[in-house]
N, C-alpha and C positions, 0 to 999 in steps of 0.2 A: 230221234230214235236211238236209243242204247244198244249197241252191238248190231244194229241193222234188224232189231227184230220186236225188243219186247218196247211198248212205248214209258214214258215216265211221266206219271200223272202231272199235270201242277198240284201245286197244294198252297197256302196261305204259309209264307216263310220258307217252303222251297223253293229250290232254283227253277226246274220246272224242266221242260226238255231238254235236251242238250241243243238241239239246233235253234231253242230262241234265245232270243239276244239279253234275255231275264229281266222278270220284272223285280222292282225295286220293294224292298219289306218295308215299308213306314213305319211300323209300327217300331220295329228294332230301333230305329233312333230315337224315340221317344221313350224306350225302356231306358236305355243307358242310363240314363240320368236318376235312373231309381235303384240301380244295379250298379254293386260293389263290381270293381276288376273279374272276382270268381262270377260273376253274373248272377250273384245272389243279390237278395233285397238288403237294405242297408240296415243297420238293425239301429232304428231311431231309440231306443233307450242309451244310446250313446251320447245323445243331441240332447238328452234332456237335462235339464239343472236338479241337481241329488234333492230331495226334497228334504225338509228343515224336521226334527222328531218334534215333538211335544217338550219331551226335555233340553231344547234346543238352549243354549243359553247365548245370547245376543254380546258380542263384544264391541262396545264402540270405539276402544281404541286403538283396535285393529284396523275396523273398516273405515274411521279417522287416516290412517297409515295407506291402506290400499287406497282412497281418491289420486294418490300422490301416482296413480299406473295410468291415470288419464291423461298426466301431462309427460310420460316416460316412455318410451317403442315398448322396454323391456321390463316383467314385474315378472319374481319370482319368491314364490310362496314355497319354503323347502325347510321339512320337517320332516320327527318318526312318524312309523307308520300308527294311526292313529291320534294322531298329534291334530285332529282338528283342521284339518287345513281344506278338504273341498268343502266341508259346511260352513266355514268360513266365507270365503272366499261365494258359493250359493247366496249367501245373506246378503253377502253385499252388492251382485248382480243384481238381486232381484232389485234392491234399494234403486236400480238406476233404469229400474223397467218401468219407467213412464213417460206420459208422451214429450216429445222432445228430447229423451235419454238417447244414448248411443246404439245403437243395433249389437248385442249378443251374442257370439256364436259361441255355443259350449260341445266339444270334441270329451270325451272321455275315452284315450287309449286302452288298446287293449291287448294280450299277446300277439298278436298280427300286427303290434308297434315296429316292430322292425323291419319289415316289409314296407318299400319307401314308396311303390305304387299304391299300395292299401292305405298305408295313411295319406297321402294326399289326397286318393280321392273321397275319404271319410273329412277330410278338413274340407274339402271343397263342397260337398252335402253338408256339413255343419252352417258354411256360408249360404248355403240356400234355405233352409229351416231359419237361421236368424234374417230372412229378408235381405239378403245382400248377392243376390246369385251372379258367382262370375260367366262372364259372355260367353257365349258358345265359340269362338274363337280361339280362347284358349286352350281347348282341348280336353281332354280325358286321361289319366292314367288308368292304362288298359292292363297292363304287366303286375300283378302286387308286385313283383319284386324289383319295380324298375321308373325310374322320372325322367321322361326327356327334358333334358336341360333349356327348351325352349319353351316347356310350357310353367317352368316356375319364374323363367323370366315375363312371360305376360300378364302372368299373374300379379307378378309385382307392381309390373309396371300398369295395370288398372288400379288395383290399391292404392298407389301414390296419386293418382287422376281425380281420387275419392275427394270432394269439396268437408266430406266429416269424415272422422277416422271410424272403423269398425273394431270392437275389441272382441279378441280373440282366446278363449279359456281352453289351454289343454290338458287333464286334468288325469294325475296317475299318469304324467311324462316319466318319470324312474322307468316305465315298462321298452321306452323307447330309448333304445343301447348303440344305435344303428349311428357310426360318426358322417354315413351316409347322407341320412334323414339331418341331423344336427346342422351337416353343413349347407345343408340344402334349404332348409328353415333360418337359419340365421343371414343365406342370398335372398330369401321374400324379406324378411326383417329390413336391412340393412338397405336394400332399395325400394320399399314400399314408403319410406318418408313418412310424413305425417296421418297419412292415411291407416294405419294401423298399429295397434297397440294391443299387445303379445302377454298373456300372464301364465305362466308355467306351473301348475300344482305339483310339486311335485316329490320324495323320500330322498333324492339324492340330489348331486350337483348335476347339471347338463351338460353335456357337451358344445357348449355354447363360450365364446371367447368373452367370458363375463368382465375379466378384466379392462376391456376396452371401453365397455359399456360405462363401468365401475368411473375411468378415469375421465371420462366425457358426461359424468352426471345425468346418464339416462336409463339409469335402471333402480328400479325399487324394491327392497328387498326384504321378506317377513320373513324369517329363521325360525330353526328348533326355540331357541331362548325364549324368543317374543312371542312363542305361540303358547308358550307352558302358562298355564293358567297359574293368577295372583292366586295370595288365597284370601282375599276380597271375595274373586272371581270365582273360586271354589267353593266357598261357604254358602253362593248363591245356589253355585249347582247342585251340591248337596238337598238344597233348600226344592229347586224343583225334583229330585226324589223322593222327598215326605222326609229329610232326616235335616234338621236341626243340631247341628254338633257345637261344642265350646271353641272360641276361636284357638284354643291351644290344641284341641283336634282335629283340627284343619289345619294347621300350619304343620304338624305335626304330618297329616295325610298328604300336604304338599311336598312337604322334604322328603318322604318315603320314594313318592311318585314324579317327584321333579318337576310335577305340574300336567305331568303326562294326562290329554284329556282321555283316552280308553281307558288308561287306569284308573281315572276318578271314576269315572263312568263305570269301571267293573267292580271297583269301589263297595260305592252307593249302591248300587243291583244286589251284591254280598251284604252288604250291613244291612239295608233294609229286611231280609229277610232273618237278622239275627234279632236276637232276644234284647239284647247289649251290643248295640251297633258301635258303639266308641271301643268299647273293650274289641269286637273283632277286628275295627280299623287301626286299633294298637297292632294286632297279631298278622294281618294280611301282607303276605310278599306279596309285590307285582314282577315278579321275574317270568321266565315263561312257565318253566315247568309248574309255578303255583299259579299261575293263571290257566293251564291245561286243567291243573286240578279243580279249579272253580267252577272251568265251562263244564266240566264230566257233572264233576258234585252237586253244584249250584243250578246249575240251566240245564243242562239235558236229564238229570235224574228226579229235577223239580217239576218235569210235565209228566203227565199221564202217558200210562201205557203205548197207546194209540200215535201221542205225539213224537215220542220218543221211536218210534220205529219210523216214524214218515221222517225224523230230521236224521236217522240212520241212511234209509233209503237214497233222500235228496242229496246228502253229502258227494256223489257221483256224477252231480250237475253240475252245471256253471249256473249261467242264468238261464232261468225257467218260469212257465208260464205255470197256472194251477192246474191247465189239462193233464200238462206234463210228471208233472208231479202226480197227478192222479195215476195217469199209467204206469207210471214205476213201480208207486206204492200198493196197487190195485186197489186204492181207494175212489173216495168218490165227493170228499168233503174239503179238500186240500184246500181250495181257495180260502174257506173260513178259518182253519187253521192258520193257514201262512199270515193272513191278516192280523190277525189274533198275535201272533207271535209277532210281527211286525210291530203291531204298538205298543209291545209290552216290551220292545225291545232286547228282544229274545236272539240276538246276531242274525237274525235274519232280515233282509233292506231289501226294499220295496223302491225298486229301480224305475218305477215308472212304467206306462204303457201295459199295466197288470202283470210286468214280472218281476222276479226275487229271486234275490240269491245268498249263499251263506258267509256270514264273513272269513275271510278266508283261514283266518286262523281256526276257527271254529267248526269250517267242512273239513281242515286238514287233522284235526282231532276224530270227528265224530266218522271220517275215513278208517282210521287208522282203530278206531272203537269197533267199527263195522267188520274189520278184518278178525278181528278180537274174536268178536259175541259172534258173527253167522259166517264160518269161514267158506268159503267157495259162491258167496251169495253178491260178489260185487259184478263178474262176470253176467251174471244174469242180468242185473240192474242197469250195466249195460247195455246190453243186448234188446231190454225192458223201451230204451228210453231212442235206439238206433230205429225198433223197427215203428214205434212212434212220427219220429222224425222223420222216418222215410214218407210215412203215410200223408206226413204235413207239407211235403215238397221240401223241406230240409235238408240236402241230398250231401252238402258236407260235413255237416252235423252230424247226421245219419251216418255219415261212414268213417268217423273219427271215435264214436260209442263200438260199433260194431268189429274195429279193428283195436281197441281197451278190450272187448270181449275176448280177444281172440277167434273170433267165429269167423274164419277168412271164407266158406260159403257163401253166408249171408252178406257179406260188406261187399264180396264181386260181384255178386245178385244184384243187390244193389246196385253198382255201377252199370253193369251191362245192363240188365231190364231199361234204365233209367235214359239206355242210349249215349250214357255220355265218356264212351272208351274215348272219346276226338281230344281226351282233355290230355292225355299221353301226348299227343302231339301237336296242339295249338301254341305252347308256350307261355301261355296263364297259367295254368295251375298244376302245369309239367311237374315242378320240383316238386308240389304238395302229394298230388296222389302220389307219384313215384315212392316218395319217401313212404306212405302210409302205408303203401303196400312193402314194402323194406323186406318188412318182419314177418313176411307171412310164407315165406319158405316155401317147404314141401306140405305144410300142413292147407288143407283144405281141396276136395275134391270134386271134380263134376267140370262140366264144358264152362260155369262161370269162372273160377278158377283159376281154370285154363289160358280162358281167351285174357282175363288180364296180363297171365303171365307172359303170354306172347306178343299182346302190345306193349309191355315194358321191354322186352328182347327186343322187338322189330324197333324201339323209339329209339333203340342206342344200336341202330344199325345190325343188329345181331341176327342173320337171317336167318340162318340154317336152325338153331335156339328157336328163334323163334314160329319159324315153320313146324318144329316138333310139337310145340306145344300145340299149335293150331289144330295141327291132323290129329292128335289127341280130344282136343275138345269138338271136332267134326265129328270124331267117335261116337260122343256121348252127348250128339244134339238129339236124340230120340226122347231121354227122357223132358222137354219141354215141346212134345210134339200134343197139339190141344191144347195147350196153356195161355193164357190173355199174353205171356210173354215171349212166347214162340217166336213171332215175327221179329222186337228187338234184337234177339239174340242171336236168330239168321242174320239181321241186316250190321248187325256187330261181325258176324264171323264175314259174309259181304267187303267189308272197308278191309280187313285185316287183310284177307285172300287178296285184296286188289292192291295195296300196300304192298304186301310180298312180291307180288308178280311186275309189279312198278321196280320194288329195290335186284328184281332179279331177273329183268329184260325180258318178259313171261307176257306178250301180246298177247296174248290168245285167252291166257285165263285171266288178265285183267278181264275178256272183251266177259267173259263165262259171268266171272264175279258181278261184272255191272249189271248184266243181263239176270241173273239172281235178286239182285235189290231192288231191279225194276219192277221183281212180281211180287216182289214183300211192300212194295212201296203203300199200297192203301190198304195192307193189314195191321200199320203200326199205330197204335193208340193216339185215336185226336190231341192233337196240342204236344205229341210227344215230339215230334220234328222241330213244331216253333222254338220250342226251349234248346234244342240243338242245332242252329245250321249249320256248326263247324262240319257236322256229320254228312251232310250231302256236297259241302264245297270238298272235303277230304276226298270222298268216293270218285268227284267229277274230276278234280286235280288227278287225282291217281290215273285213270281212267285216260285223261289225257296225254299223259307225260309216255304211257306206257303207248298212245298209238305213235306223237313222237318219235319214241324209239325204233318204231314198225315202219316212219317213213310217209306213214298215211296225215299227209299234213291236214287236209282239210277237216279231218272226222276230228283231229287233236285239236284245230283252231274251234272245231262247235264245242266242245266240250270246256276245252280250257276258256273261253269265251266266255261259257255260263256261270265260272265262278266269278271271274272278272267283272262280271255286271250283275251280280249280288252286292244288297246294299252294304257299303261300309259298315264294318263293327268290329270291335275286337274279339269275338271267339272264330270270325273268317278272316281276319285277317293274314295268317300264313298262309292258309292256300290262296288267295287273293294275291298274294304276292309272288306267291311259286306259278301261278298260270300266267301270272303278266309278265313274268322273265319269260317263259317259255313261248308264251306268243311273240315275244321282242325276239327271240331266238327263231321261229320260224321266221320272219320279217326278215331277219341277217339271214338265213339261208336264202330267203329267194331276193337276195338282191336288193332289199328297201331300208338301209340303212339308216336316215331319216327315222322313219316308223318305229326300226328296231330300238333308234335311242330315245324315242320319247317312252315308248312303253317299260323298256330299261327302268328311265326316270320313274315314272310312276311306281315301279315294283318296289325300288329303293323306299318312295317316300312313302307306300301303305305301311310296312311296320313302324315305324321311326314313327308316323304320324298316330299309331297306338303306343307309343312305348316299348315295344317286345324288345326284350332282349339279344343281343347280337351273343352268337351266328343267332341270326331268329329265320332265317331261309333256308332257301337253298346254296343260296350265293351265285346263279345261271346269270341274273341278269347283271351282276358284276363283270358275268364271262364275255358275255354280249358286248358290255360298253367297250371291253379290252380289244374286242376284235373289232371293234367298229372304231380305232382308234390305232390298230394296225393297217387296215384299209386305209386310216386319212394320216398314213405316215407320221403318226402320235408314240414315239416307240414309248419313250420314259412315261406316259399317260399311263398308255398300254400294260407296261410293267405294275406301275403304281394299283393299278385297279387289277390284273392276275393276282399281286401279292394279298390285296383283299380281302379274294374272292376265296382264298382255300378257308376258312373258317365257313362252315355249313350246316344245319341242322341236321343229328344223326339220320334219323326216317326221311329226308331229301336226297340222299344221298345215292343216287340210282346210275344207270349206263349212260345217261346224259347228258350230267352231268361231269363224270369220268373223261368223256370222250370229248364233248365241248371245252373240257379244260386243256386234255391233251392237243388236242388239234388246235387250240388259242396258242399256247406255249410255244408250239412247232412252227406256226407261221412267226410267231414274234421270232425266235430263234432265226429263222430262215433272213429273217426283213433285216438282221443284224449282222447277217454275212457269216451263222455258224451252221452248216447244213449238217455237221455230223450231229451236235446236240440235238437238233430239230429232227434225226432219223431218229434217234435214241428215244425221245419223247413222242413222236408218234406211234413207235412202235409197243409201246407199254398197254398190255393184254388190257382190256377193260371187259371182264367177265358178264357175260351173258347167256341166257339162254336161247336167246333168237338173234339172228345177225341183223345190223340196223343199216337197209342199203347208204342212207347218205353219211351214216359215220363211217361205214370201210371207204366208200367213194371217195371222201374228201382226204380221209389218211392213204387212200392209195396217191391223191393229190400231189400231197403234201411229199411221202413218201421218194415219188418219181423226181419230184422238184429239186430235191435234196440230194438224190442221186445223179440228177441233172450236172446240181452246180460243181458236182465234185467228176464229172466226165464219163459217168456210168451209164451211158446211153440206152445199151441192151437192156439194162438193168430197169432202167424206167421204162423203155418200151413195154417191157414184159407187164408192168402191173395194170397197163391201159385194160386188162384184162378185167380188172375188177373194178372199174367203174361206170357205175349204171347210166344210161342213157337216160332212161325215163327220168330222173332229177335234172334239170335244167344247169344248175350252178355247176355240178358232175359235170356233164357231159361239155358245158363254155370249156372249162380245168382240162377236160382232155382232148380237147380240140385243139386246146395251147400247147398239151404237151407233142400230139400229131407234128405240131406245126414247127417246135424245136426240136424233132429228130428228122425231118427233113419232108416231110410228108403233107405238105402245103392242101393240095389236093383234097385230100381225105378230112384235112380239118374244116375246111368249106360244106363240103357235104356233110360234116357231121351238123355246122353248124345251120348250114340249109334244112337239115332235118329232123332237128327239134326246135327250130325257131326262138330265141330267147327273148328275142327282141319284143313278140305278141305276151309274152310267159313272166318275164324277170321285171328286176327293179334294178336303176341305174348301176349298182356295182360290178353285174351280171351280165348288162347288155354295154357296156364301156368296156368290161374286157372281150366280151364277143368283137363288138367294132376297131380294136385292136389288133384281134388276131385275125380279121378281115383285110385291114390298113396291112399288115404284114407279107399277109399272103398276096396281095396289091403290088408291095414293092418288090417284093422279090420276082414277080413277073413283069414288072419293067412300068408297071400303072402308077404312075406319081401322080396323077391327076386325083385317082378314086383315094390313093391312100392319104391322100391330103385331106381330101372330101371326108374321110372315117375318122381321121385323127380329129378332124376341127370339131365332130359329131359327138366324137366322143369327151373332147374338151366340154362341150358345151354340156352335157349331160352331169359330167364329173366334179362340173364347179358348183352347182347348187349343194351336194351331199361335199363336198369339200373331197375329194377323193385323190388322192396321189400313187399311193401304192402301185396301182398296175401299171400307171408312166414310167415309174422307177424302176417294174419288171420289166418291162417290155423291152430293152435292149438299146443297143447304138443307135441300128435302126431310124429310132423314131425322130434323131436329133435334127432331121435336117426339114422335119415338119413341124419344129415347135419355134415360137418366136424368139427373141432373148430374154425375156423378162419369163417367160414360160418354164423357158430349159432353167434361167437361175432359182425360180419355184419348186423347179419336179428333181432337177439333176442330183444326184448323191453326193455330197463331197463338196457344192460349192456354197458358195455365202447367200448373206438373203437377196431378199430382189433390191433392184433399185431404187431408192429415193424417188417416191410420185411425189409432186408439188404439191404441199403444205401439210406433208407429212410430219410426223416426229423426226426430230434429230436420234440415229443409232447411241444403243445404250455405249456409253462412258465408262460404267464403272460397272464390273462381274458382282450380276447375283449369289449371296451365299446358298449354301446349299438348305439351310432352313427356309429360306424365300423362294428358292424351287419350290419346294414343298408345298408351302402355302400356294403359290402359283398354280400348280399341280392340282391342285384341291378347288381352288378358282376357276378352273377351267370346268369342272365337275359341277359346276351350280350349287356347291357345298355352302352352306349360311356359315360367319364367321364363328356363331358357336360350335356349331356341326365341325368344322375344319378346327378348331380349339378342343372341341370333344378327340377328334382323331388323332392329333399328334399332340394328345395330353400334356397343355398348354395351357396358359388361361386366354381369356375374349382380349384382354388390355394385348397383350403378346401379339394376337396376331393380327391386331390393328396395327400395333406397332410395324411387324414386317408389311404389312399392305400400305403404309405408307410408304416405307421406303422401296418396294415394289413399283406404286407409283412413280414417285421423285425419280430413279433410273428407267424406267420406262417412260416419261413422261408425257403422264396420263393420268387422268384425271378419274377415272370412273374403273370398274370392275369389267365390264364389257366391251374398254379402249383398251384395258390393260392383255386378256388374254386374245386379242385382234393383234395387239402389238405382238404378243410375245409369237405366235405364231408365224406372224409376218417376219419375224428375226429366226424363227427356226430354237426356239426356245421350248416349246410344246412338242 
């Protein structure tokens, strides 16, 4: 039940209640693999091989030249633009398409080149279309804008496994500029071995260390030079355009055009329609501006009426289908046209899968004509081809015409109706909407608008911003009251209101907002939820974090629960990981230490294991592992993992965040013997609008602790005032502090009367039994307080727990053994040599081998720990050797057993 009142339906691909444990979407794992990172469908004219024209002219001693990429990793085909080089390179694929040939993949970049998640996972769908699909093992890139470094090494490392190599065509590489991508492409190269073989189409050099390549004879290389047509070569081509010239005009047409094949080709297209083709191929520049004048003169002013406004119209496209074109144009015969034009080779190409596009030189003309002849008419054509797109489930398409329009109405409409405001803050396609909405200012008005502008405000933490906008667009939710889009747009304004009331300690109207979305929940359009889960893991995160903050753990473990057992995918991935800190965050509050650092772990490894971008969380369960690592007397960990944890994603960024940091800080501070730093830090206001009993509890904790060590008695007596009973971990904390102002008594009864022992988890009832053992000795009972110390030892050792021996005072020294007190004591060495132990380190670790150490202790993979302290993989094998060798040990799991047993951790 949401807020204790309205229920929340299940649905196919939502979470489904908050109090069940969530059933899993099967279906979602079976999309991915058909869905780009933005969760869009992959647009297979990318995969397909350019198809060959009629006037295709066949070079053999080119595709003589390319065999030689069979026996090379690296072939690069780099030439102008139209210089012949993918229909090249096509011809000679296809030559190798038969049975027993190599397997295929053809990738054709595209603006989205430089985004290193997008292209990879386009290269890794190109391997699945050529029949080569790499293993589900190796993962996903879920981020366009991001590769984890461990899934291009398994990639490799299956390619090189490969008993035959697979070649690989990227074609229109110039588009990809990213030294990102390059370097990343050249580590699958380089360790795929024989298993792959890499051919580059490409206008420019790559950033690719060709030199090595060069000096190791394993690259093959076709240039501008080689690719300019003989004029052998040309008199041919000529020949398949109906013109027969004298070989002295043609060599004459060569030297003009350098051999340039678009220039032949624009040529021949020109002469043929001349009277005296020789005489006009005397008189033709191929420069640009007299090739602008050809495409106007020759090709666009050579079609009728009718075709000449649809190649106006299309000019505003990229690639398009003939519906699409139909709707722009408000025609109805496109397909025949485009075709028509297509074989008549008219710059329009026929990309396969029945779309076309215009050559680019040639839309970037017939644009700039369009501005010319119908001024104010591009914006429409826009707008023409967005709400199209919208219709077709195109939804970024759609809003990349619509914000060319300028129509910032229609392009928020669009997002919001469509439900998919979550993409503000998943970390997929963060940077893209953001940026598309840039431009859209103050212009555009109405609750759609609005609610964008407030989710780009709230996604960069901007609350009060963003809040304006909201109550703004709350204003103007009437006019979509009766509308098929009604419900979206409530359960949009829904997440936002529970967002805000999450970034601004607001219990109460998170409980309002959820209870809102509960009753819009089975008015939103079938199938609109599946395309979105990020949408109900955001609401339920929010939702949770904010009871959390209220204290009410159980109702935030149902809740944060049911993101966490939503099936893995990358657009839930971030709440997926923000509820699994924050349940590892209840777990450290009540005592289950253990628990809190597996769930920790797991938080960590959900984005990492999509790729998202760092900060891509919250960073809570960084906080988590810090405190669970002050508890096991881990100060330098502890540290390590605070410093972390301050990078966060903006919209995570909430009071408990704040408060979990502060309170981390304070006790490390405290455990380091500085109580004034640790007052200083606890005391830093964490702004709320509701008071969160166990964050003032635990800072009143911390607080009195502080003022403790520095002789302020009264001073900490006083604050016992604000610390709540009903929290268990609270009330053990003030029963300790009872018990060091002299008030033995009263700390028994406190602790007789909330029980932690039936309630907590070891961290919680080992200080309980502590300050029982205490209150024991000081009435003269050595018997029991031995009996609580050994109780508490035994509880202590399984979570590895030190901290509150080390609090506990003098006291406890004459109930711990010797090997005990050299474990827990502050200040002395390690324990003694047990039989067939290692010999103590010899020679000081440097302070990079801490490091790495550090990081080993964290379950960190070598590349992961090489990613962090921006390093290479060889580096910090290097120091884990030598790790070992002064440790001596043999393994990762002897080494960090050692170093803790030396007091190194």
């Amino acid at each position: 039940m949401l807020g204790g009142a309205q229920p929340w339906p299940e649905r196919a691909g939502a979470v489904g209640a908050v109090t069940e444990a969530g059933g899993r979407d099967t279906e979602a794992a079976s999309r991915r693999r058909f869905a780009d990172p933005h969760g869009d469908p992959f647009l297979r004219t990318r995969f397909a091989v350019p198809a060959r024209p009629v006037t295709f002219l066949p070079r053999p001693r080119l595709t003589r030249h390319l065999d030689e990429a069979l026996r090379t990793p690296l072939t690069m085909v780099n030439g102008a633009a139209g210089a012949g080089k993918s229909l090249l390179v096509a011809d000679w694929v296809r030559r190798l398409d038969r049975p027993g040939g190599l397997p295929v993949a053809w990738l054709t970049t595209d603006a989205a080149g430089d985004a290193p998640g997008m292209f990879w996972a386009y290269l890794m769908q190109a391997l699945r279309v050529a029949g080569v699909p790499p293993s589900a093992d190796i993962g996903f890139p879920a981020d366009a804008g991001r590769l984890s470094p461990t899934l291009r090494a398994r990639l490799a490392a299956e390619l090189n496994a490969r008993e035959r190599p697979v070649l690989v065509v990227l074609d229109e590489f110039d588009r990809v500029t990213s030294p990102e991508i390059a370097e990343q492409l050249e580590f699958v190269l380089r360790h795929a071995g024989p298993g792959l073989r890499l051919v580059l189409v490409t206008r420019t050099e790559p950033l690719l260390p060709l030199h090595r390549y060069r000096a190791a004879g394993e690259l093959t290389e076709i240039r501008d030079a080689e690719l300019a047509f003989t004029p052998r070569e040309a008199a041919r081509l000529m020949e398949l355009h109906g013109l027969r010239l004298p070989p002295a005009a043609v060599r004459g047409l060569v030297e003009r055009t350098r051999g340039w094949a678009a220039g032949l080709r624009l040529s021949a297209l020109a002469a043929g329609q001349s009277t005296d083709p020789e005489a006009y191929l005397a008189e033709f520049e191929a420069d640009r501006s007299a090739i602008a004048d050809f495409l106007l003169a020759e090709v666009l002013k050579r079609q009728d009426a009718g075709t000449q406004e649809l190649l106006l119209r299309v000019s505003v496209l990229d690639r398009f289908s003939p519906a699409l074109a139909d709707a722009v144009t408000g025609r109805d015969d496109a397909e025949g046209v485009l075709a028509r034009l297509s074989r008549d080779n008219a710059f329009v190409e026929h990309v396969g899968h029945g779309l076309y596009r215009l050559h680019p030189l040639f839309a970037e003309i017939l644009r700039a004509h369009l501005r010319m002849r119908r001024p104010g008419r591009e914006a429409e054509l826009h707008l023409r081809a967005a709400a199209w797109l919208r219709r077709s489930g195109a939804l970024a398409e759609a809003l990349g015409h619509g914000a060319a329009a300028d129509d910032w109405e229609f392009t928020a409409g669009a997002l919001v109706d469509d439900l998919a405001i979550g993409q503000f803050f998943t970390g997929l396609r963060a940077d893209a909407v953001t940026g598309l909405f840039a431009r859209m200012g103050r212009e555009g008005a109405g609750p759609a608008p609005e609610l964008v502008r407030a989710a780009g405000r709230l996604a960069r933490c901007e609350l009060d911003a963003g809040l304006t906008h909201l109550r703004r667009a709350q204003r103007e939710l009437g006019e979509y009251d009766g509308t098929p889009d009604e419900a979206a747009v409530r359960l949009t304004c829904a997440l936002l209101e529970a967002l805000a009331a999450r970034m601004a300690g607001a219990p109460d109207r998170a409980e309002e907002a959820a209870r809102a979305a509960g009753k819009l929940w089975g008015a939103v359009p079938e199938g609109l939820l599946d395309r979105h889960p990020e949408l109900t893991a955001l609401l339920l995160d929010h939702l949770g974090s904010a009871r959390l903050w209220a204290g009410h753990f159980e109702e935030a473990r149902a809740a944060l629960t049911a993101v966490a057992d939503t099936a893995p995918g990358a657009a839930t991935a971030l709440p997926r990981e923000d509820s699994l800190g924050r349940l590892a965050l209840i777990d450290y509050l009540g005592g289950w230490l253990a628990g809190a650092e597996q769930r920790a772990r797991e938080a960590l490894a959900e984005t990492e294991r999509f790729g998202l971008p760092r900060p891509s969380g919250s960073g809570v369960e960084r906080l988590v592992l810090a405190a669970v690592a002050v508890d096991r007397d881990e100060l330098v960990q502890a540290q390590a993992l605070l410093d972390t944890s301050a990078g966060a994603h903006p919209a995570m960024r909430d009071p408990v965040l704040q408060a979990g940091r502060a309170l981390t800080s304070a006790r490390l501070l405290l455990a380091r013997g500085d109580p004034q730093a640790a007052l200083k830090a606890v005391e830093a206001e964490v702004p709320a609008e509701a008071a969160s009993p166990w964050a003032r509890g635990e800072a009143a904790l911390v607080a009195a602790a502080a003022h403790l060590a520095e002789g302020r008695t009264r001073t900490a007596e006083g604050l016992l005032a604000e610390v709540p009973d009903e929290q268990v971990a609270c009330a053990v904390g003030a029963a300790r502090l009872h018990l060091a102002t002299g008030r033995a008594a009263e700390a028994v009864r406190l602790l007789d009367r909330v029980r932690p022992e039936e309630r907590a988890g070891p961290a919680v009832t080992v200080r309980a039994a502590l300050v029982r053992a205490q209150a024991a000795h000081e009435a003269g009972d050595g018997a029991t307080a031995r009996r609580l110390v050994a109780r508490a030892l035994a509880q202590a050792r399984g979570e590895r727990l030190r901290r509150p021996f080390r609090e506990a005072g003098p006291w406890i020294r004459p109930y711990l053994d010797g090997t005990t007190r050299h474990r827990l004591a502050p200040g002395t060495g390690p324990a003694p040599r047990r039989p067939g132990t290692p010999p103590p380190v010899v020679e000081e670790l440097s302070g990079r081998e801490r490091d790495v150490l550090r990081r080993l202790a964290m379950t960190m993979s070598t590349e992961e720990i090489a990613a962090d302290l921006y390093v290479s993989v060889n580096t910090v094998k290097t120091h884990l050797k030598s790790v070992y060798r002064k440790l001596s040990v043999n393994r990762r799991t002897e080494a960090v057993r050692r170093a803790r047993d030396l007091d190194l951790l």
